[in-house]
TORKOL-4160 file (C-alpha; in steps of 0.2 Angstrom, whole numbers, padded with zeros to 4 digits, m for minus):
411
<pt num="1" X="m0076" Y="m0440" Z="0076"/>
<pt num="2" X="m0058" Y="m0430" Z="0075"/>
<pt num="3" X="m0069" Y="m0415" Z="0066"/>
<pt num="4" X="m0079" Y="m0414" Z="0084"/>
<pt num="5" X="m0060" Y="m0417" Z="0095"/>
<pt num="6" X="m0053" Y="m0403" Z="0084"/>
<pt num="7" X="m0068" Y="m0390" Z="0089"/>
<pt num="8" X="m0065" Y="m0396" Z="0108"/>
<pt num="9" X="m0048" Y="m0393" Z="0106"/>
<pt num="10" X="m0050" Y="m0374" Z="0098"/>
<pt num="11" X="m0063" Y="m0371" Z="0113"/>
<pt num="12" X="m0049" Y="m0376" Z="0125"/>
<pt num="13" X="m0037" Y="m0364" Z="0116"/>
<pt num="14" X="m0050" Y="m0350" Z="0115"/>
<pt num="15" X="m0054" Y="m0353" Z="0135"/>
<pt num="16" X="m0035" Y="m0352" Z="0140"/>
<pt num="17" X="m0031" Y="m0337" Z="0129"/>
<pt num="18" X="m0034" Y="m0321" Z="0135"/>
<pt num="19" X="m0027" Y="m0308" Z="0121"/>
<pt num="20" X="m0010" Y="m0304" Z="0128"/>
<pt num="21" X="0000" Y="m0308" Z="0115"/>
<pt num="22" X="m0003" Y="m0312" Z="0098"/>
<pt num="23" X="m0013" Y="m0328" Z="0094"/>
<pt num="24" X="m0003" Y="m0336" Z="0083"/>
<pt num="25" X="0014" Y="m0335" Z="0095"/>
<pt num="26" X="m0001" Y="m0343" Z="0108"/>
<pt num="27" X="m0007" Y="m0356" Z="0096"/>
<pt num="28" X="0013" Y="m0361" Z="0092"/>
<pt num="29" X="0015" Y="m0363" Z="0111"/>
<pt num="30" X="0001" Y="m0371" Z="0114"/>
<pt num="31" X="0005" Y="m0386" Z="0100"/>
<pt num="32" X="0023" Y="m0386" Z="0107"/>
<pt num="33" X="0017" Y="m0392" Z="0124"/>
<pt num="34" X="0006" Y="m0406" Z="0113"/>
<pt num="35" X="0014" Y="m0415" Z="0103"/>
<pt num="36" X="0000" Y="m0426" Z="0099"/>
<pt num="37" X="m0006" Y="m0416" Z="0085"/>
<pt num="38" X="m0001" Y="m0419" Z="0067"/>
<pt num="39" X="0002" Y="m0404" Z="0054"/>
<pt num="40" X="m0017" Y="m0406" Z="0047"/>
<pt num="41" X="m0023" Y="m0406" Z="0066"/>
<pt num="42" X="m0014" Y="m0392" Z="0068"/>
<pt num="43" X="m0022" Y="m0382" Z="0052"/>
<pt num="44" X="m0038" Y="m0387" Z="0058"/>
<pt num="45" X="m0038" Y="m0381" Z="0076"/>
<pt num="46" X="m0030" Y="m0365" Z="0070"/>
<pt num="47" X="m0046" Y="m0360" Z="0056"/>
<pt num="48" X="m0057" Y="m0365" Z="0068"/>
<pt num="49" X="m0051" Y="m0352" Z="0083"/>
<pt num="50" X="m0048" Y="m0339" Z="0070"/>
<pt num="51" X="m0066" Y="m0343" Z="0064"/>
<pt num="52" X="m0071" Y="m0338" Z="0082"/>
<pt num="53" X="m0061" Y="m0323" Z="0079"/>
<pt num="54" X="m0066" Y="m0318" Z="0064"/>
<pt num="55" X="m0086" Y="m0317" Z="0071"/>
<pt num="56" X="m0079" Y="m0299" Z="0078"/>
<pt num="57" X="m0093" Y="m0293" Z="0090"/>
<pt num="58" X="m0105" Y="m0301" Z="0082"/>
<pt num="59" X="m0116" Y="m0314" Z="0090"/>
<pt num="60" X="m0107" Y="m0314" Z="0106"/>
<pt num="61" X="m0121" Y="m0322" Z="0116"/>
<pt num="62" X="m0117" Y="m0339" Z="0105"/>
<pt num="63" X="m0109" Y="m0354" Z="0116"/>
<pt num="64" X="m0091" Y="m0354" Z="0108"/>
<pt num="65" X="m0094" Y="m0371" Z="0100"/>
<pt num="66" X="m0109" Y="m0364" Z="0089"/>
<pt num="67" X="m0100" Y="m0347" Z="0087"/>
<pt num="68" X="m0084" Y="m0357" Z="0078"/>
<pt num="69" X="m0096" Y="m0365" Z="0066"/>
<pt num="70" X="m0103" Y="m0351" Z="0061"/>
<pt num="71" X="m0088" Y="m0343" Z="0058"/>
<pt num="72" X="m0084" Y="m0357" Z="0048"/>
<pt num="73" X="m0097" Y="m0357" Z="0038"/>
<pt num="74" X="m0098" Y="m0337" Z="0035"/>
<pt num="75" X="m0079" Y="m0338" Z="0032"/>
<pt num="76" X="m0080" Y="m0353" Z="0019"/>
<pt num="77" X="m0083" Y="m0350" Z="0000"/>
<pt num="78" X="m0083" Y="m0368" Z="m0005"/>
<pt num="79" X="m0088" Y="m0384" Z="0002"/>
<pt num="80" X="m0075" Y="m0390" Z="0015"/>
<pt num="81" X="m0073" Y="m0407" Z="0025"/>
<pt num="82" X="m0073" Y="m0398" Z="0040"/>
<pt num="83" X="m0089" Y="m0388" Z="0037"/>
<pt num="84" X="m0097" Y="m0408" Z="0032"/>
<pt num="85" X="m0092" Y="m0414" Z="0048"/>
<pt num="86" X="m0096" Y="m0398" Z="0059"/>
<pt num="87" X="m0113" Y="m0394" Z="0052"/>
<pt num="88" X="m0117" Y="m0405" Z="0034"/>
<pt num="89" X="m0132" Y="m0393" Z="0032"/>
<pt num="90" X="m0123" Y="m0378" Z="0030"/>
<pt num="91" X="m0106" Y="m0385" Z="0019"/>
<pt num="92" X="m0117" Y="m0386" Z="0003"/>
<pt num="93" X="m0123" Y="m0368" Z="0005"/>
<pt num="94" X="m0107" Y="m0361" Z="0009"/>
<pt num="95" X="m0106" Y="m0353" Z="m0011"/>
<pt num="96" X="m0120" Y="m0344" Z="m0005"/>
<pt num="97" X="m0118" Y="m0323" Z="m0006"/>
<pt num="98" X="m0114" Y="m0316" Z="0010"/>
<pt num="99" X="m0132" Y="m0308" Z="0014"/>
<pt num="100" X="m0139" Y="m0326" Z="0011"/>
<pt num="101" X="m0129" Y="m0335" Z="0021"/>
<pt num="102" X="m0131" Y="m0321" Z="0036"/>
<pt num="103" X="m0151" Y="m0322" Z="0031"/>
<pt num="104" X="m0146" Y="m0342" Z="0036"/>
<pt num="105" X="m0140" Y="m0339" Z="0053"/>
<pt num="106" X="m0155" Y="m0327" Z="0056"/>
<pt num="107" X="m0167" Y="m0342" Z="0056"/>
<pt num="108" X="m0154" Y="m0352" Z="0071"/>
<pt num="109" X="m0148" Y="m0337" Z="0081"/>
<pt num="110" X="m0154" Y="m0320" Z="0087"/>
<pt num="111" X="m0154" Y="m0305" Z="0069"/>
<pt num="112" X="m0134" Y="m0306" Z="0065"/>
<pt num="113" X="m0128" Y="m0294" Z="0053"/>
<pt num="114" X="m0112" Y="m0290" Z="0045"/>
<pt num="115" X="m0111" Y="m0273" Z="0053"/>
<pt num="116" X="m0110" Y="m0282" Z="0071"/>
<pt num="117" X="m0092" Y="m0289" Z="0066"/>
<pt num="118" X="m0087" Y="m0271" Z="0069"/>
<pt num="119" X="m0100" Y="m0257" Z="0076"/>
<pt num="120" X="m0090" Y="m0243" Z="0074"/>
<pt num="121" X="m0097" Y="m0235" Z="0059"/>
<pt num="122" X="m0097" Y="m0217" Z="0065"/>
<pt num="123" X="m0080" Y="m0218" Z="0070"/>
<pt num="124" X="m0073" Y="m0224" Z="0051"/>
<pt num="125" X="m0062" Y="m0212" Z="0041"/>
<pt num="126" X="m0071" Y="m0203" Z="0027"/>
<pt num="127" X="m0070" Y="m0213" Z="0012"/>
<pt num="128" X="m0069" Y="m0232" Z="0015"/>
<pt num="129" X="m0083" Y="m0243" Z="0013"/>
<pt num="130" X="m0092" Y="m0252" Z="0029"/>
<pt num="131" X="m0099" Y="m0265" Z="0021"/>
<pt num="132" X="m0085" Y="m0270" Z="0011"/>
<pt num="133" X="m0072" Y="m0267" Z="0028"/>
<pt num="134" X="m0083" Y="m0278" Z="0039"/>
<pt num="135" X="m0084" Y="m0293" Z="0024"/>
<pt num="136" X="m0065" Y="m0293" Z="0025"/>
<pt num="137" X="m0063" Y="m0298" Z="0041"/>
<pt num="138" X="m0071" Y="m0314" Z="0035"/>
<pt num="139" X="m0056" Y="m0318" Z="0024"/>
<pt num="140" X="m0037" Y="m0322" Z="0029"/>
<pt num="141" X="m0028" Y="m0308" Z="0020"/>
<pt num="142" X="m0013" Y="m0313" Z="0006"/>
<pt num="143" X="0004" Y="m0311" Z="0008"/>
<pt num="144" X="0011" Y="m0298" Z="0000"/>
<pt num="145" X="0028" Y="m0295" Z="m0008"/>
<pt num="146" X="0037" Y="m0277" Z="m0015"/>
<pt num="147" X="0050" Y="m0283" Z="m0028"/>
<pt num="148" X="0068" Y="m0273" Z="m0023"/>
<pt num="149" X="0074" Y="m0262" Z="m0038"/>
<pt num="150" X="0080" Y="m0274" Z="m0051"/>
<pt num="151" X="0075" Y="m0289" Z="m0042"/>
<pt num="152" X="0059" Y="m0289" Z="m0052"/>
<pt num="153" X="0063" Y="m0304" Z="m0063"/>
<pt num="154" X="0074" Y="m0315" Z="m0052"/>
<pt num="155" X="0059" Y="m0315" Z="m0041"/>
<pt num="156" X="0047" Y="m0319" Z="m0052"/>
<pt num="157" X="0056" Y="m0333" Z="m0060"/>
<pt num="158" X="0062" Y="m0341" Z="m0044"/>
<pt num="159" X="0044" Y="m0342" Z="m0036"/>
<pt num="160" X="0039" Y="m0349" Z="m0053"/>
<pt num="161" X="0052" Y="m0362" Z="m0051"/>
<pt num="162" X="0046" Y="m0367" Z="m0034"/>
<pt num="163" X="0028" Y="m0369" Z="m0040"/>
<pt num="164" X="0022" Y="m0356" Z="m0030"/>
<pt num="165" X="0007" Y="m0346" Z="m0037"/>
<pt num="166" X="0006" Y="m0329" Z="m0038"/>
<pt num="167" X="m0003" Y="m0314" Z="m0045"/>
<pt num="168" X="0004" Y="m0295" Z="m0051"/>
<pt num="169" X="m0001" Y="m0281" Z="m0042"/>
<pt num="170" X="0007" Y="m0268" Z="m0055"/>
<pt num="171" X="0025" Y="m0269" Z="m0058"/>
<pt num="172" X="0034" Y="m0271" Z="m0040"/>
<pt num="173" X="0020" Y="m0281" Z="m0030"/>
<pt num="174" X="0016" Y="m0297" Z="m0030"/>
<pt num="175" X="0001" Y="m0308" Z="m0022"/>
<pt num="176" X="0005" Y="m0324" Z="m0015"/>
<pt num="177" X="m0008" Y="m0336" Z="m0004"/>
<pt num="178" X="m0006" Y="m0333" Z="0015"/>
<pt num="179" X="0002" Y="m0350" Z="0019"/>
<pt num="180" X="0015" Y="m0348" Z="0005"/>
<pt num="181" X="0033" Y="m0354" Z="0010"/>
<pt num="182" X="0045" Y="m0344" Z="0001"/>
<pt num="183" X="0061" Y="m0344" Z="0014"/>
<pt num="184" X="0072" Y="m0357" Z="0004"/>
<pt num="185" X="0064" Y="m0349" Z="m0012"/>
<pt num="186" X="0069" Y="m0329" Z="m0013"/>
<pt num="187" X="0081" Y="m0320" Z="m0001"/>
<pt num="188" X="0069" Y="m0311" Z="0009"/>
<pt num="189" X="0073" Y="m0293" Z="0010"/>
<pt num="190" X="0085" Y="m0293" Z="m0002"/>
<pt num="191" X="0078" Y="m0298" Z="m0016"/>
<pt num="192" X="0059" Y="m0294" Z="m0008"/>
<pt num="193" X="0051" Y="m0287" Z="0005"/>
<pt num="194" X="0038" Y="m0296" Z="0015"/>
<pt num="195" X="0025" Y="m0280" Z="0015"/>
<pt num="196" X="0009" Y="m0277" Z="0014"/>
<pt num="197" X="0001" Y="m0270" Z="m0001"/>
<pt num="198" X="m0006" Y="m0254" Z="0006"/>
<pt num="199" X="0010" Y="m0253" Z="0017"/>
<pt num="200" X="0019" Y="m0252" Z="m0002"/>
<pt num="201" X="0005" Y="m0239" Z="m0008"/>
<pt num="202" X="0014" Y="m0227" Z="0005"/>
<pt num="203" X="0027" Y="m0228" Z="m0006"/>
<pt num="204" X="0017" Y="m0216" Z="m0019"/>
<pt num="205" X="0016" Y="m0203" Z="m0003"/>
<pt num="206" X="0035" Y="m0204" Z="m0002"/>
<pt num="207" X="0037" Y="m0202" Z="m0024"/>
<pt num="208" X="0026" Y="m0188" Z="m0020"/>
<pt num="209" X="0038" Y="m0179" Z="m0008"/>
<pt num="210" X="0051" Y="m0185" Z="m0018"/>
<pt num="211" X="0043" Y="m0173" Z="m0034"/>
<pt num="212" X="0042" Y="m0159" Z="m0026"/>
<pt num="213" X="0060" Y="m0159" Z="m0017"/>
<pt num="214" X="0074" Y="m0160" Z="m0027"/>
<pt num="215" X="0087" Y="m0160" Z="m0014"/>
<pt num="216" X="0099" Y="m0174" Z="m0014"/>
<pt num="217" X="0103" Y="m0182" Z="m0003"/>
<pt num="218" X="0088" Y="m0181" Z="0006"/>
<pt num="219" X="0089" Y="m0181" Z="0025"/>
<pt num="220" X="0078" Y="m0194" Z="0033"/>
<pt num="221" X="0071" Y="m0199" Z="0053"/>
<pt num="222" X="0061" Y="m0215" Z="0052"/>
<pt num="223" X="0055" Y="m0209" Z="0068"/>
<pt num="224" X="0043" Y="m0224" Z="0075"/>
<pt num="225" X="0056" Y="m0238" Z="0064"/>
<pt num="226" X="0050" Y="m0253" Z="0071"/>
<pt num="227" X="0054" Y="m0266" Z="0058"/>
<pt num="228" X="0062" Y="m0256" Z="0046"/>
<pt num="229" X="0050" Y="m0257" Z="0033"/>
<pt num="230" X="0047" Y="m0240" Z="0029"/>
<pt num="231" X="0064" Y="m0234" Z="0029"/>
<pt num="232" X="0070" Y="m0250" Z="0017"/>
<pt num="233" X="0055" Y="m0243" Z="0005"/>
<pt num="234" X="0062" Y="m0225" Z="0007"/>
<pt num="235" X="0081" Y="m0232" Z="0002"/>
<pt num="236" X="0072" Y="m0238" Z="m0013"/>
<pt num="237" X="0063" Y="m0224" Z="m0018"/>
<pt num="238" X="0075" Y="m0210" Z="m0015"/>
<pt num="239" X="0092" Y="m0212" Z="m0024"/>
<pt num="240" X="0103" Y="m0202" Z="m0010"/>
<pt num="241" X="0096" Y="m0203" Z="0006"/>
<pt num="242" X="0105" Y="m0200" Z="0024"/>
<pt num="243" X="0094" Y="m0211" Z="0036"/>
<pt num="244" X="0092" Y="m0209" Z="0054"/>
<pt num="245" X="0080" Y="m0222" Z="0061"/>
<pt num="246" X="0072" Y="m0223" Z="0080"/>
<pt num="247" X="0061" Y="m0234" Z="0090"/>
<pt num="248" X="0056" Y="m0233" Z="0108"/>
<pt num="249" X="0063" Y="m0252" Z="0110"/>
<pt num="250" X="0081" Y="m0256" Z="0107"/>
<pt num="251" X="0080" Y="m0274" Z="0107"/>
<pt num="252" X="0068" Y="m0267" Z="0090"/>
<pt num="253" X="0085" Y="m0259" Z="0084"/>
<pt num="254" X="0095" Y="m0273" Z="0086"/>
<pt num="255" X="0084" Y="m0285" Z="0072"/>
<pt num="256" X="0081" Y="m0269" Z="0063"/>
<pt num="257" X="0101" Y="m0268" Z="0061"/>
<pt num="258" X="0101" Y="m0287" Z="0057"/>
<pt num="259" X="0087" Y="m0284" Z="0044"/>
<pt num="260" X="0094" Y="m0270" Z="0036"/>
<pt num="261" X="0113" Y="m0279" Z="0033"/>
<pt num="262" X="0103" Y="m0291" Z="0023"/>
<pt num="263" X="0094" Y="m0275" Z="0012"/>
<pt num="264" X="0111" Y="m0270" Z="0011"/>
<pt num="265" X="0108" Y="m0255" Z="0018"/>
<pt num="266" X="0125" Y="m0248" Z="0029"/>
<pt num="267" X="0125" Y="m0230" Z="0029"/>
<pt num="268" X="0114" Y="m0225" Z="0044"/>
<pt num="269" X="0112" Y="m0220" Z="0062"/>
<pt num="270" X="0102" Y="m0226" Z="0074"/>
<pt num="271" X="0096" Y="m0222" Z="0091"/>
<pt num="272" X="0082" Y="m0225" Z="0105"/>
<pt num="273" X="0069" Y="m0214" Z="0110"/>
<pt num="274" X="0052" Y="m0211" Z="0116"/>
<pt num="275" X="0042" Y="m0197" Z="0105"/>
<pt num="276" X="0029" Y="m0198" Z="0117"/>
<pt num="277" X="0040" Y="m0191" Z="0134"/>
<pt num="278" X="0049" Y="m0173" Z="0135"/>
<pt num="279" X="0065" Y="m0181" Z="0133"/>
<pt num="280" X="0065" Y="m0189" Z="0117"/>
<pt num="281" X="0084" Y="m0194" Z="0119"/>
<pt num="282" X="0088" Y="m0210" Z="0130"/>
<pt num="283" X="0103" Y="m0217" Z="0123"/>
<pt num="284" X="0113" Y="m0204" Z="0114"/>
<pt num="285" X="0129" Y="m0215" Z="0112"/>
<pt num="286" X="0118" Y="m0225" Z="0097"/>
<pt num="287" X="0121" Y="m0208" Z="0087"/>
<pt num="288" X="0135" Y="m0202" Z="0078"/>
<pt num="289" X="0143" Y="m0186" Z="0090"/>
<pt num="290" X="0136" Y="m0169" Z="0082"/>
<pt num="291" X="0119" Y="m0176" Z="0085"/>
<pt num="292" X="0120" Y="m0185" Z="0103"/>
<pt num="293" X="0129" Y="m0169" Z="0108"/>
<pt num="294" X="0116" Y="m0157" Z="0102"/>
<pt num="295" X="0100" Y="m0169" Z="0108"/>
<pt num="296" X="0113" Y="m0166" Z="0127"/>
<pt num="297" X="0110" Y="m0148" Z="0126"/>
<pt num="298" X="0092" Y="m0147" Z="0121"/>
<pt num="299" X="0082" Y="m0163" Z="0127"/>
<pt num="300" X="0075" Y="m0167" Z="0112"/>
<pt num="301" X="0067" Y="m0150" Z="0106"/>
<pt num="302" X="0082" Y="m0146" Z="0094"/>
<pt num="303" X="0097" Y="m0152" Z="0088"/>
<pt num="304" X="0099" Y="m0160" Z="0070"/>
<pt num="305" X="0085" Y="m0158" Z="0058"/>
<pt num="306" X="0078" Y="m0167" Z="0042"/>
<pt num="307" X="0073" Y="m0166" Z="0026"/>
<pt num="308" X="0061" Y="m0179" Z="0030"/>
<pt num="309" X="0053" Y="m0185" Z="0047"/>
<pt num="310" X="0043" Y="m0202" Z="0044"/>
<pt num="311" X="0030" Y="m0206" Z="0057"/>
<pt num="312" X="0021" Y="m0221" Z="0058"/>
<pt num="313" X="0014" Y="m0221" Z="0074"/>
<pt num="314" X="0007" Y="m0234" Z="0085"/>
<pt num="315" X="m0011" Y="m0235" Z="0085"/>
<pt num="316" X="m0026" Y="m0247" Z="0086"/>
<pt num="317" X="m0020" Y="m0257" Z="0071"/>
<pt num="318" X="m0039" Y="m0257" Z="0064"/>
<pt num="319" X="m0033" Y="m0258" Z="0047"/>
<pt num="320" X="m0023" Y="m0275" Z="0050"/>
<pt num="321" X="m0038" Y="m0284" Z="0060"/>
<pt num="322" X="m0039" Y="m0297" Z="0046"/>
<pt num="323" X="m0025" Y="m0301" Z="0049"/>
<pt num="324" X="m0026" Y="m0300" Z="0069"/>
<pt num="325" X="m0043" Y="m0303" Z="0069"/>
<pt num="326" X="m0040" Y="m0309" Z="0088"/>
<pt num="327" X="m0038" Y="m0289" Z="0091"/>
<pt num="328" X="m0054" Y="m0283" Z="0084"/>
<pt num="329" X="m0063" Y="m0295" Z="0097"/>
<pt num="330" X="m0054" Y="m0291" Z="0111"/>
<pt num="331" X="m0054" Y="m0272" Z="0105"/>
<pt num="332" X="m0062" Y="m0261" Z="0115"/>
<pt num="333" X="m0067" Y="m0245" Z="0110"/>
<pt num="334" X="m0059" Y="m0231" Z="0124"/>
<pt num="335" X="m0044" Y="m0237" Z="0116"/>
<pt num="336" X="m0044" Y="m0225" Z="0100"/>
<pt num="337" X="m0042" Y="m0209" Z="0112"/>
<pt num="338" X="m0027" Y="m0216" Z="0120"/>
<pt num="339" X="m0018" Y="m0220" Z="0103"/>
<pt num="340" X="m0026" Y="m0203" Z="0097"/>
<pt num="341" X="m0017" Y="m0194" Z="0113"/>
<pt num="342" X="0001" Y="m0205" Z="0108"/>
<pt num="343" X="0002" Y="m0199" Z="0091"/>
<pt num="344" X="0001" Y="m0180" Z="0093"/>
<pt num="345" X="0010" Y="m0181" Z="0107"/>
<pt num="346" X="0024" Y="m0188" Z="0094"/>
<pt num="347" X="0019" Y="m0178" Z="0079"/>
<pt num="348" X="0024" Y="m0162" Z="0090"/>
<pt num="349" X="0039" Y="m0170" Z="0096"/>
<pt num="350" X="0045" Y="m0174" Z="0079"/>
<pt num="351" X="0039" Y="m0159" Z="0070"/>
<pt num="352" X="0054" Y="m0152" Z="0080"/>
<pt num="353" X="0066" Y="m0160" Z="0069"/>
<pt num="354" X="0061" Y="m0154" Z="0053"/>
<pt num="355" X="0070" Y="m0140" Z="0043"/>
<pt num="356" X="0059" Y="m0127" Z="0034"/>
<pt num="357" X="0054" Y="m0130" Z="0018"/>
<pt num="358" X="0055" Y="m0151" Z="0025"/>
<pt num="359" X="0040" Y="m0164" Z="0026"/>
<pt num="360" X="0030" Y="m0172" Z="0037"/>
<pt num="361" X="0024" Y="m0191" Z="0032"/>
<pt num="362" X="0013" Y="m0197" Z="0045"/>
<pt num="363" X="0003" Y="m0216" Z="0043"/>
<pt num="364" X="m0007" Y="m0226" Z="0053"/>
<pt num="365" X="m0014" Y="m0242" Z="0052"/>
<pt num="366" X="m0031" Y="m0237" Z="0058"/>
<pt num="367" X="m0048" Y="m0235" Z="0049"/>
<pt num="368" X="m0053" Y="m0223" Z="0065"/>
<pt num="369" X="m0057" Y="m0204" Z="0060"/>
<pt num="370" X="m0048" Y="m0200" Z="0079"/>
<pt num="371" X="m0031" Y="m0207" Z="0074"/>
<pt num="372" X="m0032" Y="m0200" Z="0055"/>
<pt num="373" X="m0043" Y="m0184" Z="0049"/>
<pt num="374" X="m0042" Y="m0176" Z="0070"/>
<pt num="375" X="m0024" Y="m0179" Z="0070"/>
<pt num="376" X="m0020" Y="m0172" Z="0054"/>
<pt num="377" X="m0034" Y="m0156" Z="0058"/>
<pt num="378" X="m0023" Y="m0156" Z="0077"/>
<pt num="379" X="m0006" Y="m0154" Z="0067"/>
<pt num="380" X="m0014" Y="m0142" Z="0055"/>
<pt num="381" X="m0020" Y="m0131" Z="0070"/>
<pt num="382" X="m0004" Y="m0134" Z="0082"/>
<pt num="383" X="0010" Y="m0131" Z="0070"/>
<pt num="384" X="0018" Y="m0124" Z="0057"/>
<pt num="385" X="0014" Y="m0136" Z="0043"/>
<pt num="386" X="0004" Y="m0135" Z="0029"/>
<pt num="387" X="m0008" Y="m0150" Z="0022"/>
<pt num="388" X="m0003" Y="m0156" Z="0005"/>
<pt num="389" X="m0010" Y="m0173" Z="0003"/>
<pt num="390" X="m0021" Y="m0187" Z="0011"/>
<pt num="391" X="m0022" Y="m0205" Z="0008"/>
<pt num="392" X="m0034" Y="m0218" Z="0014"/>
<pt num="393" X="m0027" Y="m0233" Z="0005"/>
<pt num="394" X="m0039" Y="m0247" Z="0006"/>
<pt num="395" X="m0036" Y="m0265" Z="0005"/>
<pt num="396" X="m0053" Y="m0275" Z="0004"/>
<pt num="397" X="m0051" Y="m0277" Z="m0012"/>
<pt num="398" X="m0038" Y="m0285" Z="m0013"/>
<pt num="399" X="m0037" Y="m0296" Z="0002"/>
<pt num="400" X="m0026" Y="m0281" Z="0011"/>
<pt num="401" X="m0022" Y="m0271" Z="0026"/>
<pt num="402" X="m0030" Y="m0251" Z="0026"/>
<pt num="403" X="m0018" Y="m0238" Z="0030"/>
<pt num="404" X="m0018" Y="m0219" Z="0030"/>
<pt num="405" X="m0005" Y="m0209" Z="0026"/>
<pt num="406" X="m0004" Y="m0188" Z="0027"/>
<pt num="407" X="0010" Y="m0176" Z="0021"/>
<pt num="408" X="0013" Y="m0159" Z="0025"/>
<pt num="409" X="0027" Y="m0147" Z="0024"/>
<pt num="410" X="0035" Y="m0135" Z="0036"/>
<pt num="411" X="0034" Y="m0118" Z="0030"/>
């Protein structure tokens, strides 16, 4: 009888939230104002609304009841209690292949196929592969962890000690189960970063940049900052670095400044600004005089230049929707030519910054052709930069985020 109050409980989630805000800041909220449940009540209500997310587009006639259970079901591997309870006939097929448990629902709903979790095909960057993309969104993503320089072992042997299970992912990466609790375990950020594995791959972009520019220190903009991750792999990776990082939101600077004491990372500059006006600058006391004076007397379009200008531009987020999967079904597709318009609107902003002979790292998080390959080609056409390397670094197959990374150089 709870199996059937939990589902009734996730439909009364799902009708309330709307996709304003993340689900899971909605969900906590939500079991803040109802203290009734217990932890495993709590676990329970949560897969099954991610279930109903995790559907994507597909089958979006289904009442919500029927389309959590068959989220379940496509979603479970193995035999489950909540499947038993949900729908007994289904839980001792749920080892079943992929195509023969979709073949399954076929015979209760309308034709379903894997393709209508996400029916964008023709707007996919060249390279990944749809039927694997559109499988992942039916698994919950690992947790992923880049092991700082000469943390490698300490790491290792404290998760080990705490009993918590992992798996390599070559020599700086580890995989751990989503639900993994390592805060009282390893010093987050100083001993590892919480980042997703294709996030780290964009570390082979920057080694690349890195071998063709021998210049130390190297100059660096972290232009869209947001968290910081990107500039703490950058520290890593380049031995002398000056960094400079940005972000349209101070309140982002603040906990980035905060993140950053713990990295032990000190020697930087920070300030706010918006790539996507004309007047990049909005607070120029966040930087140190010679460049806040020179952003005064030319509104953004000159003033100090970089080595290196990292841009990891907003966008759909089409690569994390495993993770977010609340996002790919309230996505709505007019919203890759807004993101597309954002991002060369920052790129040509930022390009301003570099000095000849610098680079350009630009990364999304998206799988869409509009945000990736037609920026690139726009930057190509627009400026004076020349195309060195591409990178769609896929994730499926290993329960991780797609990125896209692209660098170029400023003749």
């Amino acid at each position: 009888m709870k199996y059937f109050s939990h589902l009734n409980t996730a439909v009364q989630i799902l009708q309330q939230y709307n996709g304003s805000q993340p689900f899971g800041s909605f969900i906590k909220q939500f079991f803040s104002q109802h203290k009734k449940y217990g932890s495993k009540d709590r676990k329970n209500i949560s897969h099954l609304c991610y279930a109903f997310f995790r559907l994507g587009k597909a089958l979006p006639q289904l009442p919500a009841e029927e389309r959590i259970i068959t989220g379940l079901f496509l979603c479970s591997n193995e035999p489950n209690e909540l499947l038993q309870h949900l729908q007994p006939d289904w839980n001792g097929k749920a080892q079943l292949p992929l195509a023969e448990k979709i073949q399954l629902i076929e015979t209760h709903h309308s034709p379903c196929t894997i393709y209508d979790l996400f029916p964008w095909k023709d707007e996919i960057s060249e390279g990944l592969n749809y039927e694997s993309f559109c499988a992942s969104f039916l698994t919950q993503p690992d947790l992923f962890l880049r092991l700082r320089p000469g943390k490698e072992a300490v790491v290792k042997n404290k998760l080990q000690q705490g009993g918590i299970v992992f798996r390599e992912i070559g020599p700086f990466c580890l995989a751990l189960p989503n639900a993994s609790k390592i805060d009282t375990i390893i010093e987050t950020d100083r001993e590892a970063v919480v980042q997703d594995f294709s996030s780290q791959r964009i570390g082979e972009l920057m080694e690349f940049i890195r071998g063709a520019y021998a210049k130390a220190p190297l100059r660096v903009w972290d232009a869209c900052a947001a968290s910081g991750g990107k500039s703490i792999l950058a520290s890593d990776i380049f031995p002398r670095i000056d960094l400079t990082v940005s972000d349209v939101r101070k309140s982002i600077l603040i906990n980035l400044e905060k993140r950053f004491a713990t990295a032990g990372i000190r020697n930087y500059h920070t300030f706010v600004a918006d790539l996507s006006a004309s007047n990049v600058i909005k607070n120029t006391s966040l930087l140190r005089p010679s460049f806040a004076k020179a952003s005064e007397g030319n509104q953004g379009s000159g003033g100090q230049v970089f080595d290196l200008v990292i841009t990891d531009v907003p966008c759909s987020g089409s690569g994390t929707w495993g993770r977010t999967p609340e996002q790919l079904y309230y996505f709505e597709p007019q919203q890759i030519e807004r993101y597309s318009s954002l991002q060369k609107k920052i790129v040509q902003q930022a390009i301003q910054h570099i000095k000849p002979g610098g680079f350009l790292l630009y990364c999304t998080c998206s799988v869409f052709k509009k945000e990736n390959e037609e920026v690139v080609e726009f930057i190509q056409q627009q400026q004076s930069l020349s195309l060195l390397k591409t990178a769609l670094l896929t994730g499926y197959d290993q329960k991780a985020d797609t990125l896209f990374g692209a660098v170029f150089q400023k003749r």
